[in-house]
C-alpha positions in Angstrom: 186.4 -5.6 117.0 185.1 -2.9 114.7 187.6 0.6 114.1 184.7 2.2 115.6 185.2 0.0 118.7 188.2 0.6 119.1 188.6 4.3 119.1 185.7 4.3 121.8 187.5 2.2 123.7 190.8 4.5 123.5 189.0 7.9 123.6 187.5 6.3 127.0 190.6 5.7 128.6 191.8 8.7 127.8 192.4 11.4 130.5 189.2 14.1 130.7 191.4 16.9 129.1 192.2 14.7 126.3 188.6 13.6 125.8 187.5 17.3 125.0 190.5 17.7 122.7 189.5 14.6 120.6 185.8 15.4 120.7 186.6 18.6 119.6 188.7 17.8 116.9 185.6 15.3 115.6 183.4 18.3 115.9 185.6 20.0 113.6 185.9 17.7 110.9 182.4 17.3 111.1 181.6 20.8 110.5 184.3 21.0 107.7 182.7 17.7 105.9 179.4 19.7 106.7 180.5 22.8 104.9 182.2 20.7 102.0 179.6 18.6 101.5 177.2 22.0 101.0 179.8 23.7 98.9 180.1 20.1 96.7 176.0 20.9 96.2 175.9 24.2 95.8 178.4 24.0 92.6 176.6 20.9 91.1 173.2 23.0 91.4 174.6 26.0 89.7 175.7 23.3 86.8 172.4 22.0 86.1 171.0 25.1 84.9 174.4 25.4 82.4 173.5 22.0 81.7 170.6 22.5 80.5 170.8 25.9 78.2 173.7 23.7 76.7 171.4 21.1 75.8 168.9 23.2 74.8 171.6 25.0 72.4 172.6 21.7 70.6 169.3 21.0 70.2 168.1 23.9 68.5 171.0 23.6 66.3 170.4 19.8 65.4 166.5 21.1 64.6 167.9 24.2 62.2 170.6 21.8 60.8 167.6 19.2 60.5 165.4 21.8 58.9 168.1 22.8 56.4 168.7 19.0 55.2 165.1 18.8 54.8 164.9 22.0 52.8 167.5 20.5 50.6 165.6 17.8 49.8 162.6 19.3 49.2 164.4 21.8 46.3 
């Protein structure tokens, strides 16, 4: 039998009272997973566009760096 299963099957035989206590408490961590999960996204969105200008930094520098080398070579 499945864990699933089984905590049906004891939620079920569980007196009313009980029921909405447990069903609340799944609502709960639902809605805190929920929220987490949004939170989790929100950060990694506002990374990407750090991300990126980082990237775009390093390479500018490699081009002027590049450039330089090149310039060298050419004296």
């Amino acid at each position: 039998m499945q864990l699933d299963e089984q905590l049906q099957q004891h939620v079920f035989s569980l007196p009313m009272e009980l029921k909405a206590e447990v069903l609340d408490f799944v609502l709960f961590l639902e809605q805190k997973q929920e929220r987490q999960a949004k939170e989790q996204l929100k950060a990694l969105m506002s990374a990407v566009p750090a991300s990126v200008n980082l990237a775009d930094e390093l390479i500018a520098d490699r081009r002027q760096e590049a450039e330089k080398e090149q310039a060298e070579m050419d004296k």
